[in-house]
N, C-alpha and C positions, 0 to 999 in steps of 0.2 A: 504493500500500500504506500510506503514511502518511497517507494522508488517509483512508481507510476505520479504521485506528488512533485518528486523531481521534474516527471516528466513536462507534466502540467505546465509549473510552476517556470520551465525553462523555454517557454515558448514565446518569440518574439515581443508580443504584445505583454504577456505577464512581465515577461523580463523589465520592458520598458517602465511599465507601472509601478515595479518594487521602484528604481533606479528614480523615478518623480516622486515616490512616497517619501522614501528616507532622504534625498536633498529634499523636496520642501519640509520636512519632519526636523529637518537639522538646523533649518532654516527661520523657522518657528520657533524651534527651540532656545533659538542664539538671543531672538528679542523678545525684553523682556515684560511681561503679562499676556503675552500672546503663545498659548501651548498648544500641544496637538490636540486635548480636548476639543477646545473653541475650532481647529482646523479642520478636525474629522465632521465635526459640525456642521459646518462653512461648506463640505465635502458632499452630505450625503444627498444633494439632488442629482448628484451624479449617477447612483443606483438604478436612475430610473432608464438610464443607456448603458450602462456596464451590466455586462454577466455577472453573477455572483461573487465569481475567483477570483477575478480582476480585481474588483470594488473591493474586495477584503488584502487580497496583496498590496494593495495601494495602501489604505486604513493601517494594516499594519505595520508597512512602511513608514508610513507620520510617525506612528506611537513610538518603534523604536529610535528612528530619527530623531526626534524629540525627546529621548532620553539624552544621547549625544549631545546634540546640540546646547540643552541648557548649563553643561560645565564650560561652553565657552567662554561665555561674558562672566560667569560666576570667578571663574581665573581671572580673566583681563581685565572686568572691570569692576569686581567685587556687586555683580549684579545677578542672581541664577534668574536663568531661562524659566527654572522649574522649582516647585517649593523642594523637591528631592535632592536639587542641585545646590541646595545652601551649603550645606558641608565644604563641600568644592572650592567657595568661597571662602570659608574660613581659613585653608592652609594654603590651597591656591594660590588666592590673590596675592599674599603672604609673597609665595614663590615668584609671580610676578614682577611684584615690587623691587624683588634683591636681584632682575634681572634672569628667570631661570623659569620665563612665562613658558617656553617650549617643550622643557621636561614637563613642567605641569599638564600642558597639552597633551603631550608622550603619550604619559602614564595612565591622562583619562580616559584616549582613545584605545590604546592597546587593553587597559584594564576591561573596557566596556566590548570589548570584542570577545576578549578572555570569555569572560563571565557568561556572557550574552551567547555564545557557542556551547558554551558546556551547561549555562541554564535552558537552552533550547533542546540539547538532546535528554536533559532530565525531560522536558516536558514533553517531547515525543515518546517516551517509552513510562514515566512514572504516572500520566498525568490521572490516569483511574485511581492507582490505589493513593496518590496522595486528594487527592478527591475526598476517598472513602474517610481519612484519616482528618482529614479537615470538618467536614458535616459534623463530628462528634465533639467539637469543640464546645462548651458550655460558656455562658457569657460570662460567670468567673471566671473563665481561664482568659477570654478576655481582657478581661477589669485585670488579670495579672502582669497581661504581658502587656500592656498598656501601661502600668505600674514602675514597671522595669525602666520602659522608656522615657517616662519621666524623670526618674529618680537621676538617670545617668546621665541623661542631657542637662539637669540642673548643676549636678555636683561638678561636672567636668570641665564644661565649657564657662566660660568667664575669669576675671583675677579671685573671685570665691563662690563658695557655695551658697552662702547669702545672697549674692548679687544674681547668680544662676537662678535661685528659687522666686527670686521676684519678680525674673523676665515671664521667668515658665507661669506665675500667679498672673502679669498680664497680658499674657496668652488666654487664660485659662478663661478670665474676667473678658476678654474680647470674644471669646466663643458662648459666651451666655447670652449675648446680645438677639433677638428675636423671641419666636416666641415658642416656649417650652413644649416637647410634643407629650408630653404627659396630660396635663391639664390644660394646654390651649391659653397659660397664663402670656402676655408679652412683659419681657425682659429688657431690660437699659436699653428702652427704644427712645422713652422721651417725646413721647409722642409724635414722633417722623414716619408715614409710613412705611418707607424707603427699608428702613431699619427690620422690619417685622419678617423680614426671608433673613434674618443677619448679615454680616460682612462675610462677602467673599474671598473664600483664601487668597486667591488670585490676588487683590487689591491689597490685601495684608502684606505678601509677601512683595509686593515690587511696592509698596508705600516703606517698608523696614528698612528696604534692601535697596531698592533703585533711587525713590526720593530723599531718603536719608543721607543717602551718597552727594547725592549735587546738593543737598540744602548743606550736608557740612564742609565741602569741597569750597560752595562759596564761603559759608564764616571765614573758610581758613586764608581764601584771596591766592592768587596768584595762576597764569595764566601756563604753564609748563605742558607738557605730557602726564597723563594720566599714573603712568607707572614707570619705572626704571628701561630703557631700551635695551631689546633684546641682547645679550651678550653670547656667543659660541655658539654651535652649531643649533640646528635645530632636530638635536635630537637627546637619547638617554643616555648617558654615561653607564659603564658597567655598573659602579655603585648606586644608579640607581634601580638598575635591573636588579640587583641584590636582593634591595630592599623594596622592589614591586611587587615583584611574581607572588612572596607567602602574602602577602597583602590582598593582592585578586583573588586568591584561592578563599581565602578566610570568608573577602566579603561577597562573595560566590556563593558563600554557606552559608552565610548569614539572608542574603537577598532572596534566592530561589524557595526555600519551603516558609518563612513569612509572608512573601508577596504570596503563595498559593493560596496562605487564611484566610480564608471571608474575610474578617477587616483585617489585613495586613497591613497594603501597598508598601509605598517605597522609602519612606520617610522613617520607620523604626527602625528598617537593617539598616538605611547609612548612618543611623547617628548610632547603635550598635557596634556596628563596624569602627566609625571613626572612636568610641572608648576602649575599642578592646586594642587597637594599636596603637592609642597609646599607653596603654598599661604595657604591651608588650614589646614596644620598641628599644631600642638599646640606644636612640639619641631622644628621648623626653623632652630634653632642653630645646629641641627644634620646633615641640609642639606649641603653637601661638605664634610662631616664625617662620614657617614655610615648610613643614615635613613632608617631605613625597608619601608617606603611608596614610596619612592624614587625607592625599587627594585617592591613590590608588586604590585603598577599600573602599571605602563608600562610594565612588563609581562602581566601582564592580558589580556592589550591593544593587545599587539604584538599580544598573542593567539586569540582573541577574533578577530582581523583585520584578520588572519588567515582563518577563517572561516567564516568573509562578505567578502572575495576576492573570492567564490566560488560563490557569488550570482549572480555577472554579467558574471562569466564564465559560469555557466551552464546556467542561464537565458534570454542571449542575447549573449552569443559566444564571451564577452570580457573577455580577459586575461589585468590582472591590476599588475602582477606582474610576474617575470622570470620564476619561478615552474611553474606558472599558466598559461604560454606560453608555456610549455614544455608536461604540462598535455593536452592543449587543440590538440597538435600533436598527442599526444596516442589518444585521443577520435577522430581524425580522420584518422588515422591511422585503424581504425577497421571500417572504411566508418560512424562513427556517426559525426552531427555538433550541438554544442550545440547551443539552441536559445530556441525560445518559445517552438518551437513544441518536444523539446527533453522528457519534463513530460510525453507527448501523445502517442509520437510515443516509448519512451524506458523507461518509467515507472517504472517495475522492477531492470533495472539498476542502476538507479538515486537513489531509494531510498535503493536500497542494499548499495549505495557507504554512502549516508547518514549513515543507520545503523551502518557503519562501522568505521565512524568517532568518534560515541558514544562508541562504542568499543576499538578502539585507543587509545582513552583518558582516557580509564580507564587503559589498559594496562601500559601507560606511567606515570600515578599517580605511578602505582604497581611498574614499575622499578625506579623509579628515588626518589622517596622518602625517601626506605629503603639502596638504593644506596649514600645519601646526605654524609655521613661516611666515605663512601669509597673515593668517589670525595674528601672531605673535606683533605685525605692523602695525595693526591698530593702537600697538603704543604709542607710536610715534604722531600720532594724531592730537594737536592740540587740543588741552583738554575742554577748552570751549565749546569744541565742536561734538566731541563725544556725550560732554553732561548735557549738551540740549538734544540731541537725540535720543539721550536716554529719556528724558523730559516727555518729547514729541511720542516715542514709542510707550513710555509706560501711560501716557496721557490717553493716547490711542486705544492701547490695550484694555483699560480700565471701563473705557468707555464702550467699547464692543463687546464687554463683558458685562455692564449692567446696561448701558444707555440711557443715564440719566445724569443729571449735576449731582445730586446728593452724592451720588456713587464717587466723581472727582471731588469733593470736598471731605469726604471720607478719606481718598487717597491722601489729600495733601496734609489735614490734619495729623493721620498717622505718621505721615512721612515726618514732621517735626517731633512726634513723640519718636522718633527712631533716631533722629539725629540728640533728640536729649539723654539719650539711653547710653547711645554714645557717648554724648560728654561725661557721662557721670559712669562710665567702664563700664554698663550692664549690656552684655550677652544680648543680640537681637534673635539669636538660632532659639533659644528654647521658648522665647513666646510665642514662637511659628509653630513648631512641636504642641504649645500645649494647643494651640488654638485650632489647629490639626487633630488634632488626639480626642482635647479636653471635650467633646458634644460626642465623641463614640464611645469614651471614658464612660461619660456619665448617663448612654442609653444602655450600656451593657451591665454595669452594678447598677443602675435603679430595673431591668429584668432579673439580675442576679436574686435582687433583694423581694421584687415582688414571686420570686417562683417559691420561695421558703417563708412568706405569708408576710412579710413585712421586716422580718429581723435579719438583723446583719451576719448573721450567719452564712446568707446565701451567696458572699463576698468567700468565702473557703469550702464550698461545697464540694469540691473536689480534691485529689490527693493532687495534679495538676495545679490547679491554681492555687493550693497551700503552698507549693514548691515552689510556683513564683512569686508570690509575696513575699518569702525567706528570702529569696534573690534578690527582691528589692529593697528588704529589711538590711539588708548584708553590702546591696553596694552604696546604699546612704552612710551607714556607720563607716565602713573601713573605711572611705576618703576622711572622714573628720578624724576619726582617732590615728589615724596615721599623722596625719596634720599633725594633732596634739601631741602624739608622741614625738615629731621632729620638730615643735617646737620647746619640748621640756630635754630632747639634747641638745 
């Protein structure tokens, strides 16, 4: 069946399709508030002239494409594509700055290839029984591994753990906003109707990320390049081949059976990934400065959760993230619904679309690596020029994303609470995490709670989710008493 997919999958017209997917996919990706959700979107009146195959080879060319693509400005300009791509950002631009924006590239694209190859053939051959293994998850186990991700993105990221917990508190306080689906109450609306669907991540993160950027770019004055110009080749030194490869592998393992959860996506394994390298790296000290493991896992992750968010879509007709709600329309849009019987009943399409993914991914090695040169020029770009395009695009984006003012005046105020966040050292990564997180957080423990009658019990009903609570009991404490003990020698 996968070799007749090949077949498919290799034929003139498909070919072309991947090859328009993943450049516009990378393309999308690159500017910021504009993702391959809103594209596959933008996309699907095209179904009504494409064959099934096509339309889906295409579709899933954007998505992975736009995995890609949003580590590029996340490195260059400290802007992600993608809320996934924050991470990127943080050691990235880092690397940028000291001049070493091309490794950073390097290591995104090769890691995202990595990852994205060896999570596609898990999901051609695993993707039933991890299916079967996911349905059984209980919304404490949820609330755990949600738990997890909290705790680690607070304590890790920022100059403390204090300052980590407060970004992630508002995150958590910008995700209450709308209105509660329990009771149907509205929440820190204020009376705005606008408010009452909540803030869209989308505008969250390119208001943290993109308008925080130029609103403190200008306090700071001065009309230079955006970051340090490129120095030495544009490629990876063996040492940093070293310290890539266990990187991709880790966050390979970390991205592919998380993105398969029902609430996965991609946002837990990269901030996962980028704590466990740095617990395990043997230069620490480069972490907050530019460490290639700090970009290399959490790419990987991202890619790699890219393609376990396809397991429970196609396998049970869950969509776990925006693209994947957007693709599961096209696939019924041509009367198909995905679930078990989609292997049985449409066979040759399912594994044409597989095929096609293995394909993509080579395509996007091909462009984006010999490309890392070209991106890495945008340094040299006065930064005038760059912070008003970032401006123009995120201003755009925002706006094709709600289409109203409220929605830009939402952006810009946010954007000054991010540039004050900044002045005062706090962590912009973990308010995105919780604001992310914190409304699946608290639809999964208020199910927890209501399946065990009311009592809080229903937060450890499982030996599962008791095991990840400990997990997250254990990595709040070690970072403080570690601390403590290295400040009492």
């Amino acid at each position: 069946m996968l070799m007749t997919g090949f077949g498919d999958a290799l034929t003139p017209v498909n070919l072309l399709l991947a090859l328009v997917g993943v450049t516009l996919g990378t393309l999308v990706g690159v500017l910021p508030g504009i993702g391959p959700a809103l594209t596959v979107a933008l996309l699907l009146p095209i179904t009504f002239t494409l064959e099934p195959t096509g339309a889906l080879i295409l579709f899933a060319g954007v998505y992975y494409g736009g995995m890609y693509g949003g580590s590029t400005t996340a490195i260059l300009l400290n802007t992600p594509g993608e809320s996934a791509s924050m991470v990127a950002a943080l050691e990235g631009n880092k690397m940028a700055r000291s001049g070493r924006a091309a490794s950073a590239l390097a290591t995104a694209a090769i890691g995202s290839f990595v990852a994205g190859t060896i999570a596609t053939i898990l999901l051609t051959f695993l993707a039933q029984p991890l299916a079967d293994v996911a349905v059984k998850f209980t919304a404490a186990d949820y609330a755990g591994l949600m738990a997890i991700a909290f705790v680690t993105v607070a304590t890790l990221l920022g100059a403390s753990p204090l300052k980590g917990v407060a970004s992630l508190l508002i995150g958590l306080t910008i995700g209450l906003v709308g209105i509660e689906t329990q009771s149907g109450q509205s929440r820190l609306t204020f009376g705005i109707p606008t408010l009452l669907d909540g803030i869209d991540v989308v505008i969250v993160v390119v208001a943290l990320f993109a308008i925080g950027e130029v609103f403190q770019h200008a306090l700071k004055g001065g009309g230079g390049g955006t970051v340090t110009p490129l120095r030495g080749r544009a490629v990876m030194t063996r040492e940093d081949w070293k310290r890539s490869w266990p990187a991709w592998l880790r966050g390979t393992a970390f991205g592919f059976p998380i993105g398969a959860l029902p609430a996965g996506g991609a946002e837990i394994p990269t901030f996962l990934s980028y704590a466990t390298e740095r617990r395990l790296s043997k230069h620490p000290e480069e972490f907050g400065h530019g460490a290639i493991e700090g970009v290399a896992g959490p790419e990987a992750a991202n890619n790699a959760a890219a393609a376990g968010v396809l397991v429970p879509l196609l396998t049970i007709g869950l969509p776990t993230s925006a693209t994947a709600a957007v693709i599961l329309t096209a696939f019924q849009s041509y009367g198909l619904q995905p679930g078990p019987q989609l292997f049985s009943e449409s066979g040759p399409l399912v594994y044409a679309l597989l095929a096609s993914l293995y394909i993509g991914n080579t395509m996007l090695l091909v462009l984006n690596l010999p490309m890392a040169r070209v991106w890495a020029k945008l340094l040299q770009i006065p930064a005038y020029g760059i912070y008003a395009a970032i401006m123009v695009f995120a201003t755009l984006g925002t706006f094709a994303t709600g289409g109203s003012l409220p929605d830009l005046l939402v952006l810009y105020v946010l954007g000054m609470l991010g540039v004050l966040m900044t002045l005062a050292k706090v962590p912009v990564a973990p308010a995105v995490v919780g604001l992310i997180l914190g409304p699946m957080f608290e639809e999964q423990s208020l199910r927890a709670v209501l399946l065990e009658g009311g009592s809080l019990s229903g937060m450890f009903a499982t030996t599962l989710s008791i095991v990840l609570w400990v997990v997250a009991a254990l990595a709040l404490v070690v970072p403080l008493s570690l601390a403590v003990v290295r400040r009492a020698r």
